[in-house]
DRENKEBA-793839 format. One line per 3 residues: number of its first residue (from 1); for each residue x, y, z of C-alpha. Coordinates in steps of 0.5 Angstrom, whole numbers. Example, Ala and Ser with C-alpha at 12.3 -4.5 7.8 and 13.67 -1.06 7.14 Angstrom:
<votis>
1) 25/-9/16; 27/-2/14
</votis>
This chain:
<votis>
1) -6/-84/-20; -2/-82/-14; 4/-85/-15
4) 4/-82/-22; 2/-75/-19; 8/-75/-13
7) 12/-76/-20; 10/-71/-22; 9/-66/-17
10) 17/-67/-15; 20/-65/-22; 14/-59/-22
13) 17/-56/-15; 23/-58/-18; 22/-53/-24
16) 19/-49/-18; 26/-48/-15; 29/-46/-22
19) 24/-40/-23; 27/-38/-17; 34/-38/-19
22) 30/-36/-26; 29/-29/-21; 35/-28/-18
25) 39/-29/-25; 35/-24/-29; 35/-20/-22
28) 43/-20/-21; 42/-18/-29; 37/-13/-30
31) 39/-9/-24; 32/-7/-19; 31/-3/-25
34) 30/-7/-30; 27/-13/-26; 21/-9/-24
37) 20/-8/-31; 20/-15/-32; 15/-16/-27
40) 10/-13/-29; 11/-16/-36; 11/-24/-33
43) 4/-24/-32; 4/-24/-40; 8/-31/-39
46) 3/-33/-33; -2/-32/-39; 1/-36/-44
49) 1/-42/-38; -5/-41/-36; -8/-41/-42
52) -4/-48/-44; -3/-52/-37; -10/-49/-35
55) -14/-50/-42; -11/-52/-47; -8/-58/-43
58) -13/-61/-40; -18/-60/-46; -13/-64/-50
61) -12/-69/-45; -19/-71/-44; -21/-72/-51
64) -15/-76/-52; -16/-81/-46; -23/-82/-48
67) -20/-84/-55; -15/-89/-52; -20/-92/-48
70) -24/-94/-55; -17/-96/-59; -11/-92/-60
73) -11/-84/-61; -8/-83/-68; -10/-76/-70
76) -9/-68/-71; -15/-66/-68; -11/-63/-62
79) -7/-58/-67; -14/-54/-68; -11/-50/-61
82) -5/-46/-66; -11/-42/-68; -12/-40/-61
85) -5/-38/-59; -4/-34/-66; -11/-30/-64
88) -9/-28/-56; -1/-26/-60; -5/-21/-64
91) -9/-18/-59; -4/-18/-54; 1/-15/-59
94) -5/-9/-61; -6/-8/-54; 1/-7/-51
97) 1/0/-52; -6/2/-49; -3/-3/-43
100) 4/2/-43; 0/8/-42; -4/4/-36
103) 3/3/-32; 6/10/-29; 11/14/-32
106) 16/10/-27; 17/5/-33; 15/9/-39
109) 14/6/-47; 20/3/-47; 17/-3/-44
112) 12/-4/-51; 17/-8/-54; 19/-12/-49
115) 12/-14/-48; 10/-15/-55; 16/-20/-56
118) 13/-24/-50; 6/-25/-52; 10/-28/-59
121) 12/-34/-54; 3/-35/-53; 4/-39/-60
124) 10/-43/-59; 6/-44/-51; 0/-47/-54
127) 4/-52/-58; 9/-55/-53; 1/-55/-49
130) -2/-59/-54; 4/-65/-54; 4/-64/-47
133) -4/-66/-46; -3/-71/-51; 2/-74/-47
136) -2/-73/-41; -8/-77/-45; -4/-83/-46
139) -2/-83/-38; 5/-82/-40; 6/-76/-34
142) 14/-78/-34; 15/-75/-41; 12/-68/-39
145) 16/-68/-33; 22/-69/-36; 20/-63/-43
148) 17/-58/-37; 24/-59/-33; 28/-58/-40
151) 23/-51/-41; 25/-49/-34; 32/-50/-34
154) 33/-48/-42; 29/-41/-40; 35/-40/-34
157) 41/-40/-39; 39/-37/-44; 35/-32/-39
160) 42/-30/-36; 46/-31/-43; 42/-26/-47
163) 40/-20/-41; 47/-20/-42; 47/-19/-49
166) 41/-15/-50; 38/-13/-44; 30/-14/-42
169) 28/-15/-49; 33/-20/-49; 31/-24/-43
172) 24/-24/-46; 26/-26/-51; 29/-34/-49
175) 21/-36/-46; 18/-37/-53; 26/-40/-55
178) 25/-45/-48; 18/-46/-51; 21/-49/-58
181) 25/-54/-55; 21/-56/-50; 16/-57/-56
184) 21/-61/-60; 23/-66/-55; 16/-69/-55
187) 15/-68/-62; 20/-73/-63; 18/-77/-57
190) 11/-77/-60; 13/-80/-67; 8/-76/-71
193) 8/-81/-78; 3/-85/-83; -3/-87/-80
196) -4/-80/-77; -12/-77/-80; -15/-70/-78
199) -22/-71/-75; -25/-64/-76; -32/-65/-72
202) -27/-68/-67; -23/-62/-67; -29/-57/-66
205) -32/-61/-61; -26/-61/-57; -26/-53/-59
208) -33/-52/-56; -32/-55/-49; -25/-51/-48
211) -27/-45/-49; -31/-44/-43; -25/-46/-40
214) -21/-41/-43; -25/-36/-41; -24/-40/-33
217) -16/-40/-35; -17/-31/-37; -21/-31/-30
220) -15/-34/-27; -10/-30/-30; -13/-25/-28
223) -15/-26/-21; -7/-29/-20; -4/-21/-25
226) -9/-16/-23; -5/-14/-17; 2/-13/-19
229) 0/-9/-25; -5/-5/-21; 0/-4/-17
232) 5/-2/-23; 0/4/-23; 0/6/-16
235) 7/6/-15; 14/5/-17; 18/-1/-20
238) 21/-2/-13; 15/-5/-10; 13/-9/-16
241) 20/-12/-16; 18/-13/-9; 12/-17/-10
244) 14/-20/-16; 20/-24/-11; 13/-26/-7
247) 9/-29/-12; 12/-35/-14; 14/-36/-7
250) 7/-37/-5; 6/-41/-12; 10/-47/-9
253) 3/-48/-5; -2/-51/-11; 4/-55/-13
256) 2/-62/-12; -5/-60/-14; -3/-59/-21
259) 0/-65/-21; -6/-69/-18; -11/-65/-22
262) -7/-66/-29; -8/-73/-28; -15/-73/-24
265) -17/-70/-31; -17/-76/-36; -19/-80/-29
268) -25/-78/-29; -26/-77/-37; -25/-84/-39
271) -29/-86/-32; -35/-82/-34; -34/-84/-41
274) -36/-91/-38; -42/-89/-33; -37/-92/-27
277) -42/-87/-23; -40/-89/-16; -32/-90/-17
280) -33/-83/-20; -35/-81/-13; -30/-85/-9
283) -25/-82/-14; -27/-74/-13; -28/-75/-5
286) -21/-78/-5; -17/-74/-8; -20/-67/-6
289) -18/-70/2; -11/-73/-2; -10/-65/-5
292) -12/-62/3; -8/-66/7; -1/-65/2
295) -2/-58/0; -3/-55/8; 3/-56/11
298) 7/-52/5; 3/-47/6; 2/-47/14
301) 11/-47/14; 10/-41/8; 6/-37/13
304) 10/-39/19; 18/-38/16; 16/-33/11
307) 21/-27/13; 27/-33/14; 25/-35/7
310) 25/-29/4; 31/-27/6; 35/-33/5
313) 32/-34/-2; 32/-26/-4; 36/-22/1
316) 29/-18/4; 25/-18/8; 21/-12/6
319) 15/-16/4; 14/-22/9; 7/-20/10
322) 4/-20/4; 7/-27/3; 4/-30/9
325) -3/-28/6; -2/-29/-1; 1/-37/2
328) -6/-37/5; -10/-35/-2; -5/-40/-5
331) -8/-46/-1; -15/-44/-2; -13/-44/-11
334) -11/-51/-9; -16/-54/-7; -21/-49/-12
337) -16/-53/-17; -18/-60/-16; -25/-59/-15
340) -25/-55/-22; -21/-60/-25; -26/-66/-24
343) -32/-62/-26; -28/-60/-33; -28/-68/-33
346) -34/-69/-31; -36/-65/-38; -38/-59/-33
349) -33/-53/-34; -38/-48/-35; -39/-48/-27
352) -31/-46/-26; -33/-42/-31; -38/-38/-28
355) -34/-38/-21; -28/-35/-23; -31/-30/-27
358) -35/-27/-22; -29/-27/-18; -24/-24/-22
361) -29/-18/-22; -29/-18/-14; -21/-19/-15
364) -21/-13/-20; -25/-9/-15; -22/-10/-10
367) -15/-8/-12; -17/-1/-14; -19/-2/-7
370) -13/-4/-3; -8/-2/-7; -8/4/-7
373) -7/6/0; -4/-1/3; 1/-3/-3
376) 4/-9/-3; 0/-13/3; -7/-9/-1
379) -5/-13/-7; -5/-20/-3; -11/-18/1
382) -14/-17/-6; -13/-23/-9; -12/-28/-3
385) -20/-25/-2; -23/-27/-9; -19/-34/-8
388) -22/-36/-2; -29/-34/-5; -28/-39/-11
391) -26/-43/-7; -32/-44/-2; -38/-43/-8
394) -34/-49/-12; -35/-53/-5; -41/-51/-4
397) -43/-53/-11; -39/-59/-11; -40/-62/-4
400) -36/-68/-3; -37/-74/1; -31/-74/5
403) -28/-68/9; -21/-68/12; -19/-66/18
406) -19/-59/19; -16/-59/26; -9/-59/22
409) -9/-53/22; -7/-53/30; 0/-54/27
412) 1/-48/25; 2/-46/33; 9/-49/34
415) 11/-46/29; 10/-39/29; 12/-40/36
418) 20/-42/33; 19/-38/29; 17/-32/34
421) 23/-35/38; 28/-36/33; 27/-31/28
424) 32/-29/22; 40/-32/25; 46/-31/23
427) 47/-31/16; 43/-33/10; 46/-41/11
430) 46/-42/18; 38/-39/17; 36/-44/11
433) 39/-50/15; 35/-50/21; 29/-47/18
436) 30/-53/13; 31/-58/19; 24/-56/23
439) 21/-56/17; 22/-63/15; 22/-65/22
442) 14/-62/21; 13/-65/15; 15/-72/17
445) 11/-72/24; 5/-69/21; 5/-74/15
448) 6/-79/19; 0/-77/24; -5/-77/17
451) -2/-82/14; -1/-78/7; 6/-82/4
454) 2/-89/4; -3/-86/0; 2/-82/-5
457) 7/-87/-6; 2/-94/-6; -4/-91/-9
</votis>
């Protein structure tokens, strides 16, 4: 499972780095402008990923493991999901004007169209998500890996291609088309054919289990795009440009936890399907200790080397604070992730469900709080706060048996001192080679001290 994981979690961060050059390209041409409007409408495709990879994916990779695991799975069940992404297209479609009138004057109803085009990609996002758990049902990780990077690299190009041609709409306008070749490469990989039936009772069964899932997956959207559009409200599209160059960044932090979670997931459903209690255990404690030890050090050079990356990466360094405390919450979400991700397995996603629930309604309350007065840095206070909340009621509901050593965190120490020392240097290469040095040096002692590269490449 690790090995398949690491895999995994390589092409993620991969097409992490691409979301960068995704930002950069529509930033160089959209203008501050226009990519501030952007910004606020990206939380539309955070919706369609965390419905599709937080929801729909893994519902449909359960469901189809556990009928690998009694013979082959040849059936349409999985499709009933399509009604979902067309009812979330509607709603948002209606609402997109009432979300125009939310925002300040700063961006004005020339964003309602540009808007509505991007919840047209839900449907087309639900698709790609409903082969990409088949494919993760059936254990076949390196299949997604390659459909996620053609996603990713697809949404680039045609990004750039027709922002020039048409501007914002344009732009928003190649996620959904990124998303319809994406689903055409797995359609004919999963060779839909005779033999194929539909399992009505199998599909409202898997429908009934997702939706308390859903509702997690809303609660995540929240929690993860409250800010920036509160932030939208108070103030101009200068500071959402400005954050919206922080929110990826510190999402490079729960990468590998996806990845794990993605496989932890039918793991702990066939395992439950066959009543192997105790492996049960063993396999939960392992992979949260696995999901700590490897998504601590990405955040702990994030928080240190924050201003350097932000400059490096996008020529600013006006929002190095925020970052810092957002790379924490990230880390916080990580190891929420997983634990959530095992619970769902269990066939318990009503506890995740409750959880991230209630504190998306503390992250809402709280950036009507801190936002207003604190801007950039109340916005990441806001959702680091309600992340680290998740987190500790999950623990405390979850407990594992296993629990990693927590003085790792002492290694931040050396480099914030380099950093304090060192700062920013010389121009933008000479900056990214030494930082990228001392971080790999810092990777290599602290995964050596904790033995983290035997367990990911040979468990």
């Amino acid at each position: 499972m690790y090995r398949k994981t690491t895999y995994l979690f390589i092409v993620n961060s991969i097409n992490r780095f691409l979301n960068f050059f995704l930002r950069i390209a529509l930033r160089a041409v959209l203008g501050a402008n226009g990519f501030g409007i952007i910004a606020v409408i990206l939380p539309v495709q955070n919706l369609i990923l965390t419905v599709t990879s937080y929801a729909t994916s893994p519902s449909v990779s359960k469901f189809v493991s556990e009928d690998e695991a009694s013979g082959e799975f040849k059936d349409l069940y999985p499709f009933a999901f399509i009604f979902v992404g067309v009812l979330l297209f509607i709603f948002g479609y209606l609402a997109a004007p009432g979300f125009a009138s939310f925002l300040s004057e700063d961006f004005g109803e020339e964003i309602v169209t540009p808007l509505r085009v991007m919840f047209l990609g839900i449907p087309f996002g639900v698709l790609f998500s409903i082969f990409t758990g088949i494919f993760f049902g059936k254990q076949r990780a390196k299949m997604v890996a390659i459909a996620l990077f053609i996603v990713q690299s697809c949404t680039i190009v045609l990004a750039y291609v027709m922002g020039i041609e048409y501007g914002v709409s344009g732009s928003v306008i190649s996620f959904f088309m990124a998303y319809a070749i994406g689903t055409a490469f797995l359609f004919f990989r999963l060779g839909l054919g005779r033999g194929w039936s539909l399992d009505w009772a199998r599909a409202k069964a898997m429908l009934m289990f997702s939706m308390p899932v859903i509702v997690t997956s809303l609660a995540i959207v929240t929690i993860f795009q409250v800010d920036i559009v509160v932030l939208g409200r108070y103030y101009t599209t200068t500071e959402t440009s400005l954050y919206g160059l922080v929110t990826p960044t510190a999402r490079l932090v729960p990468a590998f936890a996806v990845a794990l979670s993605s496989m932890l997931l039918p793991k702990m459903s066939s395992l439950k399907a066959t009543n192997s209690h105790e492996e049960i255990e063993s396999t939960f404690s392992k992979a949260f200790e696995v999901g700590f030890l490897v998504s601590l050090p990405f955040a702990l050079l994030i928080f240190s080397f924050a201003r350097e990356i932000l400059y490096v990466l996008f020529d600013s360094v006006d929002a190095t604070q925020s970052l810092m405390v957002l790379s924490i919450g990230m880390f916080f979400y990580s190891m929420y992730y997983l634990i959530s991700s095992s619970l769902q397995g269990l066939g318990r996603p009503r506890i995740p469900m409750y959880i991230l629930t209630s504190c998306a309604v503390l992250d809402v309350v709280l950036c009507f709080l801190l936002i207003p007065d604190n801007s950039l840095l109340g916005a990441a206070g806001a959702t680091s706060i309600s992340m680290f909340t998740a987190f500790a009621m999950i623990f405390i509901y979850s407990r594992p048996k296993t629990v990693p050593k927590v003085l790792n965190v002492a290694s931040v120490i050396p480099l914030l001192l380099f950093e304090r020392y060192v700062g920013v240097l010389d121009g933008k290469v000479l900056t990214l080679l030494v930082y990228s040095l001392v971080g790999l040096i810092y990777l290599y002692v602290y995964n050596r001290y904790n033995g983290v590269l035997d367990v990911v490449i040979n468990g």
